[in-house]
MILOPA-254581 format. One record per residue (C-alpha): x, y, z; residue number from 1. Coordinates in Angstrom, 1 decimal. Example, Ala and Ser with C-alpha at 12.3 -4.5 7.8 and 13.67 -1.06 7.14 Angstrom:
12.3; -4.5; 7.8; 1
13.7; -1.1; 7.1; 2
// end
This chain:
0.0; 0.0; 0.0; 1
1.3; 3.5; -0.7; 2
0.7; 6.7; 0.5; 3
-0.7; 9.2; -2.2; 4
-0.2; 12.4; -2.9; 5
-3.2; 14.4; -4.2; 6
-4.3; 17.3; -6.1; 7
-7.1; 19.8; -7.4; 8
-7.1; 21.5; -10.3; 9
-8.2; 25.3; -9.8; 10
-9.6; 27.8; -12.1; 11
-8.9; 31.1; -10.7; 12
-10.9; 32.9; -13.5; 13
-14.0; 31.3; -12.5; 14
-16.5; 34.2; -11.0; 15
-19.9; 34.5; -9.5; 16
-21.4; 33.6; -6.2; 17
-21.8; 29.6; -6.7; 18
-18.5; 29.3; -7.6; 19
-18.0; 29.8; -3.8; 20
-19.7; 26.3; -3.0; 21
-17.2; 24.9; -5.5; 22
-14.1; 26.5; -3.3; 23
-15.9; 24.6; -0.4; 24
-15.8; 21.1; -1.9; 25
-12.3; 21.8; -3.1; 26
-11.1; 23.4; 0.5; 27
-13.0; 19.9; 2.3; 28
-10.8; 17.9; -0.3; 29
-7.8; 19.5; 0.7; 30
-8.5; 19.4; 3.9; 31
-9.5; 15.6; 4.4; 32
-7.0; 14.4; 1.7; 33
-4.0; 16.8; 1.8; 34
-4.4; 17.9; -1.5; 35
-2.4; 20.4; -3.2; 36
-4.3; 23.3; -5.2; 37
-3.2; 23.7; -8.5; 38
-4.4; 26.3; -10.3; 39
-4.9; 26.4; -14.2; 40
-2.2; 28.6; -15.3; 41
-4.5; 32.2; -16.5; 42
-2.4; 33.9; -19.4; 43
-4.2; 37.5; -20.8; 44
-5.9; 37.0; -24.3; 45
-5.3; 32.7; -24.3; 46
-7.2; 32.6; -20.9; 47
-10.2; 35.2; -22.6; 48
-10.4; 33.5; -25.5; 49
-11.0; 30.0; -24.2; 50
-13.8; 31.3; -21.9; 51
-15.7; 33.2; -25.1; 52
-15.6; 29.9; -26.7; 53
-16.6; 26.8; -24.2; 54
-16.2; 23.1; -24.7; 55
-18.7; 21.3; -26.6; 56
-20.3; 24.7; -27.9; 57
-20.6; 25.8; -31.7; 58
-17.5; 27.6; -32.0; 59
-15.6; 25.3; -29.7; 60
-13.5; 24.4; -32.6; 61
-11.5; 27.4; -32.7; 62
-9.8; 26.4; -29.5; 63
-7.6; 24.0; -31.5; 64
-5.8; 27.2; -32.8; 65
-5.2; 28.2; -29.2; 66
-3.1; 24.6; -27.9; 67
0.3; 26.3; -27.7; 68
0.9; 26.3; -24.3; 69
2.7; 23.7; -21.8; 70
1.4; 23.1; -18.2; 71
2.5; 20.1; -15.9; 72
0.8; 18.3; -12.8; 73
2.4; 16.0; -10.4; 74
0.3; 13.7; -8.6; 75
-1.0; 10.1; -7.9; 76
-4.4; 11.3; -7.2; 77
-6.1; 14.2; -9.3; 78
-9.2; 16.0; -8.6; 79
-11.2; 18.0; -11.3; 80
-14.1; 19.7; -9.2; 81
-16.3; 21.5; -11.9; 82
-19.7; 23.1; -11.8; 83
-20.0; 22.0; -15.7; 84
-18.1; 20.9; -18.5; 85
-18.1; 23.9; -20.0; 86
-15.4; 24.6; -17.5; 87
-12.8; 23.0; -18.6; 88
-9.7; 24.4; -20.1; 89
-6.8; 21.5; -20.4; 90
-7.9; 20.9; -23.6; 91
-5.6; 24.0; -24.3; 92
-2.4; 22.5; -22.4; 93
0.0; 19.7; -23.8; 94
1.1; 17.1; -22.0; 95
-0.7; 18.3; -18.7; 96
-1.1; 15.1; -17.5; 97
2.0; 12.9; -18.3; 98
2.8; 12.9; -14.2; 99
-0.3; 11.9; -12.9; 100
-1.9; 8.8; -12.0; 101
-5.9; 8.2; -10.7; 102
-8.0; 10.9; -11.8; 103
-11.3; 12.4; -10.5; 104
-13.9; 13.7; -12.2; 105
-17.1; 15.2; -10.5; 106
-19.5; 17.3; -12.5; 107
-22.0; 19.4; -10.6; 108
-24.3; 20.0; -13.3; 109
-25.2; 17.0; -16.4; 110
-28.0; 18.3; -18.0; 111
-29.0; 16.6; -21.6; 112
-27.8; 19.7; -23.3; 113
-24.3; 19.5; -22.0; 114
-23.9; 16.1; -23.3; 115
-21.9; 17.1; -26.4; 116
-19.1; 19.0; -23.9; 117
-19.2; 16.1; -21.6; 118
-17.9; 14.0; -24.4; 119
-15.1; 16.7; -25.3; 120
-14.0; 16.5; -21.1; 121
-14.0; 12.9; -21.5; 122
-12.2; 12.5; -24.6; 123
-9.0; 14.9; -23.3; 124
-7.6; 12.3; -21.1; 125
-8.3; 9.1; -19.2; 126
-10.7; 9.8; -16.4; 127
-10.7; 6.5; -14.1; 128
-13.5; 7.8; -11.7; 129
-16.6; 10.3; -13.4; 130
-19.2; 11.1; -10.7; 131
-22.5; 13.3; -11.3; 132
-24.3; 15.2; -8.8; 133
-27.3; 14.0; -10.1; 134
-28.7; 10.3; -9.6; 135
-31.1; 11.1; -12.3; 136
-28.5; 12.0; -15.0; 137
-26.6; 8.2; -14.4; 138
-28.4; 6.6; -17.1; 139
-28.9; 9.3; -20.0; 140
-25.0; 9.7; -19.3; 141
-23.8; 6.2; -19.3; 142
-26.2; 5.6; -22.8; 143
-24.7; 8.2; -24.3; 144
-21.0; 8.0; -23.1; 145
-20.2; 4.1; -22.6; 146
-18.5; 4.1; -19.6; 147
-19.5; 3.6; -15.8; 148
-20.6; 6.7; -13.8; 149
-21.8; 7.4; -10.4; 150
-23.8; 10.2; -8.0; 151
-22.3; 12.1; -5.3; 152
-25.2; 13.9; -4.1; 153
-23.8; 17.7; -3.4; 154
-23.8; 19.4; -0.1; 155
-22.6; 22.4; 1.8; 156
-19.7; 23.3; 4.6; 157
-22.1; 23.0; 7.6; 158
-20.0; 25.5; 9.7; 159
-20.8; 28.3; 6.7; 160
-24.8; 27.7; 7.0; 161
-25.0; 26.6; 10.8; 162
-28.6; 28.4; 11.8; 163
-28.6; 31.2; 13.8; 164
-30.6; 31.5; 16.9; 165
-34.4; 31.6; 17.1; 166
-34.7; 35.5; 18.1; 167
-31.5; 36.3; 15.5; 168
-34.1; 35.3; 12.5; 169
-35.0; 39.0; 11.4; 170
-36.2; 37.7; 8.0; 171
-39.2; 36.1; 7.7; 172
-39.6; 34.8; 3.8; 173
-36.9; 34.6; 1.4; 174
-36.4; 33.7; -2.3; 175
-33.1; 33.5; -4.0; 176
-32.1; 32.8; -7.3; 177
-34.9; 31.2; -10.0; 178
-38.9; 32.4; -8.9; 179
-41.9; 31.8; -10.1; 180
-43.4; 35.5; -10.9; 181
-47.0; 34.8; -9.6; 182
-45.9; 33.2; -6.5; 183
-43.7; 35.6; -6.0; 184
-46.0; 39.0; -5.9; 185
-48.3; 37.2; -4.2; 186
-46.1; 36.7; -0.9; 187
-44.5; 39.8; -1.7; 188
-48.2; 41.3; -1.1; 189
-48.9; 39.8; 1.9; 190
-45.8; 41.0; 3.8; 191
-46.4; 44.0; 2.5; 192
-49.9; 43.8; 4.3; 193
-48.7; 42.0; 7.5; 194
-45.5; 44.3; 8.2; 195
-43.5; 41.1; 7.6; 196
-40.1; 41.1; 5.6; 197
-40.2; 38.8; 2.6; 198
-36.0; 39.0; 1.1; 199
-35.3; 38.0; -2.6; 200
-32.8; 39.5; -2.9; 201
-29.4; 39.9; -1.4; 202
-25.8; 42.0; -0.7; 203
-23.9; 40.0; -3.2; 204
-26.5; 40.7; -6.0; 205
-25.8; 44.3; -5.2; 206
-22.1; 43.9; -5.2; 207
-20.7; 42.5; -8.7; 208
-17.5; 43.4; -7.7; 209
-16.6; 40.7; -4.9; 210
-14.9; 37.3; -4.8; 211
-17.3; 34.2; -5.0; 212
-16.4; 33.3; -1.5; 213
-17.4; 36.7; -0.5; 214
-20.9; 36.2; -2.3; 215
-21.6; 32.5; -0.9; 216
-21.0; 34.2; 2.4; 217
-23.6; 37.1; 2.0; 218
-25.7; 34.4; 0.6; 219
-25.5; 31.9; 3.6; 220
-25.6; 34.6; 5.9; 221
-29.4; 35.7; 4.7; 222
-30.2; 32.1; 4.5; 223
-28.9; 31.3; 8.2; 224
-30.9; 34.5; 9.5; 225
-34.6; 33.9; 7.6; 226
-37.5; 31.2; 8.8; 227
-39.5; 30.5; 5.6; 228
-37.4; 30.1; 2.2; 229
-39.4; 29.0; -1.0; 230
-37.7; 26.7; -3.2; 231
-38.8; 24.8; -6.5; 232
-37.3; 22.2; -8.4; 233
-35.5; 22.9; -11.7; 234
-37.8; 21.6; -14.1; 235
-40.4; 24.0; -12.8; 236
-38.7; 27.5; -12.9; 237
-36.7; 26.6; -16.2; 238
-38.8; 24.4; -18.1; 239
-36.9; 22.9; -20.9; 240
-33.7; 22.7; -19.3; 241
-33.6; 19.2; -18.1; 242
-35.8; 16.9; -19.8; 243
-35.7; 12.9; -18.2; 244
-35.1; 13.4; -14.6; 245
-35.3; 16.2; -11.4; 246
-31.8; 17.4; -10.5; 247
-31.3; 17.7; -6.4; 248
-29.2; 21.0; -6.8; 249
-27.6; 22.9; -3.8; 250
-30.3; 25.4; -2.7; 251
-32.0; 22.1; -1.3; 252
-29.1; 21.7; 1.1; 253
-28.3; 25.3; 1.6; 254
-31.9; 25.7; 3.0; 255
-31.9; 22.7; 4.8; 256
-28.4; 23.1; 6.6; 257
-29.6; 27.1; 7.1; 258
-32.5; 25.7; 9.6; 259
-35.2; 27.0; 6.6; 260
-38.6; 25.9; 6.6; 261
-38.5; 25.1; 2.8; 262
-41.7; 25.1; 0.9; 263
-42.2; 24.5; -2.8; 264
-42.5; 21.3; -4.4; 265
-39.5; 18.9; -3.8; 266
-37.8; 17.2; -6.9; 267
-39.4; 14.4; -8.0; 268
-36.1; 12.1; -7.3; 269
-36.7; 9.2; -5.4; 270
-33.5; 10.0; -3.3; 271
-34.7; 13.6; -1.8; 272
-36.1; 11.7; 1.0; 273
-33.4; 9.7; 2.4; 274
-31.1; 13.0; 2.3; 275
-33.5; 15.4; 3.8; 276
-36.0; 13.1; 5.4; 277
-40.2; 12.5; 5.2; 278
-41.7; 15.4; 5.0; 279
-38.9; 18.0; 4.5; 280
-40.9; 20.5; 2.3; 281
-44.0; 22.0; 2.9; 282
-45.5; 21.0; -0.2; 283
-46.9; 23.7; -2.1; 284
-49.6; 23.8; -5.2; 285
-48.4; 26.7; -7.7; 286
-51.4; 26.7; -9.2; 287
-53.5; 27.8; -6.4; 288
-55.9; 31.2; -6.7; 289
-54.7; 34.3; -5.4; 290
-56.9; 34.3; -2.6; 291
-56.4; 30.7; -1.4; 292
-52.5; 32.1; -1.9; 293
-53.2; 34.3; 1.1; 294
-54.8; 31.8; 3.3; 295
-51.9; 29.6; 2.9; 296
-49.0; 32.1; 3.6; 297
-50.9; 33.1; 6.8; 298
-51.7; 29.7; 8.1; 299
-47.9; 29.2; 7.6; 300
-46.9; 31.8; 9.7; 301
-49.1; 31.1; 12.3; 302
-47.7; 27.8; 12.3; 303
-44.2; 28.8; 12.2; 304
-43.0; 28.1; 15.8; 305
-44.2; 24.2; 15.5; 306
-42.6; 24.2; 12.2; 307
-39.5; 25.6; 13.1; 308
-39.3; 23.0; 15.8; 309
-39.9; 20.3; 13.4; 310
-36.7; 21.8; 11.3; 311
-34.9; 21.3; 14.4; 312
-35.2; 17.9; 14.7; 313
-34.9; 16.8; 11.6; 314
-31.2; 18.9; 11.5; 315
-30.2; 16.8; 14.4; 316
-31.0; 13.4; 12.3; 317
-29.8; 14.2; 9.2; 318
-27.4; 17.0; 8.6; 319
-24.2; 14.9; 8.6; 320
-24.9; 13.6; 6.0; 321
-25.4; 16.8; 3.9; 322
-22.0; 17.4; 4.5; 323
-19.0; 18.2; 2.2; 324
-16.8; 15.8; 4.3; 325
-19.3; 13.0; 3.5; 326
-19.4; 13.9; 0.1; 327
-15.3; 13.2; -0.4; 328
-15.4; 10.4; 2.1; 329
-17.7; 8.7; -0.4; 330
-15.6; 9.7; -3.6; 331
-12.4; 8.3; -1.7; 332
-14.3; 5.0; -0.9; 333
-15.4; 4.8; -5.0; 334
-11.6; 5.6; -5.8; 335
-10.3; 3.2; -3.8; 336
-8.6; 5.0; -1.1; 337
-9.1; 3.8; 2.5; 338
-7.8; 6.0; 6.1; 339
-6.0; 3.7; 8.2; 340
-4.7; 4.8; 11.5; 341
-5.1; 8.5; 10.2; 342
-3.4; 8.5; 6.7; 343
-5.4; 8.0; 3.2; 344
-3.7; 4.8; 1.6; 345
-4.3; 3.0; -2.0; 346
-5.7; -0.3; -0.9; 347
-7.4; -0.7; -4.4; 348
-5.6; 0.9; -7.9; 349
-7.8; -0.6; -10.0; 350
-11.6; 0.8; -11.1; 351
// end
């Protein structure tokens, strides 16, 4: 058995506020593992133009022109921790890889539509582990790659949403990120009329100019501090933009880790239950009248104390599991790499 050493390829150029739960998963990598961060080297023009033209889109092409440039990585293990294919950018480097040995690959987002890009990723080296966040996407990406995949659910840095105190929750509905328009002026009107504070929108939204990590801490800051956040599942704010499944994406866990009451409609995948547990969304109907609209947000803030209680417990029985630390824990176990006595050793090379 040998020890390994490890690494994670870094984009630096990569902006935007989710990009700061991508630093997370990387810094729990590091830290469980011992991982070195590489980052991809960022050169002027060469870096700009790979970025106006993304893997596996129309004028992809063109970045043949642009492989002029060398770039080395040293390491037995190798993690490649993106948010999508469209990401990646060692297509543009020679020989990047001649020094390394097992590599990782975990794709947050595998949408239908990102299928032709997944194919370019795949194709630039040899990947001996490729995990999606999404247990729906495993067979639409196996029929249409040929090769073995697996979920990693995502998750969250618990110590970055931990829930703030019961008299510390100053906002009482939020909202963030995709809404749907009717929903959304109805509760809007009736904390207007009640004197309550309904918050969609936040800091960070306000504040182009920060880091991602900055943002994903404004962001988990409001979540931490509100009672009631309304979440829906992909499919039903962006119709069209997955087609044969219902993708469990981070604001489930964000909420959830934030002490939220969530309501919406959960995703239809059959594994939202065992990571948040029965009943972990006040289900919602969209299609509801205006008036029964009101009824419902005020019975829900009547009921908040009992609700907020039942958020509680649930926290105490299955947060652990929502964790970053479980996520690489599992992705160590897939790879083959076992902790003995407090060091991460090979036991299995082979996939």
């Amino acid at each position: 058995m040998t020890l390994p050493h490890h690494a994670i390829l870094v984009n630096p150029s990569l902006l935007g506020f989710e990009y700061g739960m991508l630093d997370d998963f990387q810094d729990e990598i590091a830290r469980i593992t011992g991982a070195a961060l590489v980052e991809i080297p960022q050169q002027g023009d060469f870096r700009n133009l790979g970025r106006k033209f993304p893997i596996g889109t129309r004028y992809a092409g063109l970045r043949r022109f642009l492989r002029s440039r060398s770039f080395s990585v040293s390491a037995d293990v190798l993690w490649a921790v993106m948010m999508g294919p469209e990401n990646w950018m060692l297509d543009l480097y020679r020989d990047w890889d001649r020094k390394v040995g097992f590599k990782i690959l975990y794709l947050f987002d595998t949408m239908e539509r990102q299928i032709p890009a997944i194919r370019k990723v795949l194709k630039s080296c040899k990947w001996d582990l490729t995990i999606t966040s999404f247990s729906g996407a495993v067979p639409h990406l196996e029929e249409e790659t040929q090769r073995k995949w697996h979920c990693v659910p995502q998750g969250v840095k618990l110590d970055r949403f931990r829930p703030a105190g019961e008299n510390a929750r100053m906002i009482d509905f939020c909202s963030y990120g995709r809404r749907l328009g009717r929903i959304h002026a109805s509760l809007k009107r009736f904390c207007e009329q009640a004197g309550l504070h309904y918050d969609y929108t936040t800091a960070a939204g306000l504040r182009p100019d920060t880091t991602p990590q900055e943002h994903y801490t404004l962001y988990a800051w409001h979540l931490k501090h509100a009672i009631f956040n309304l979440c829906w599942p992909v499919e039903l704010t962006t119709p069209g933009r997955v087609q044969s499944f219902s993708p469990i994406t981070c604001r489930w866990f964000e909420a959830a880790a934030a002490g939220n009451v969530i309501v919406g409609k959960a995703p239809r995948d059959t594994g939202f239950a065992e990571l948040f547990g029965p009943d972990a969304i006040v289900d919602m109907n969209p299609e509801l009248s205006d008036v029964d609209l009101q009824t419902v947000w005020q019975k829900l803030w009547d009921a908040r104390c009992a609700l907020r209680e039942a958020v509680r417990q649930r926290y105490r029985v299955y947060s652990a599991e929502w964790s970053w630390e479980a996520r690489v824990r599992r992705m160590l176990n897939l790879a083959g790499v076992e902790e003995t006595a407090g060091q991460l050793q090979i036991v299995n090379s082979g996939h």
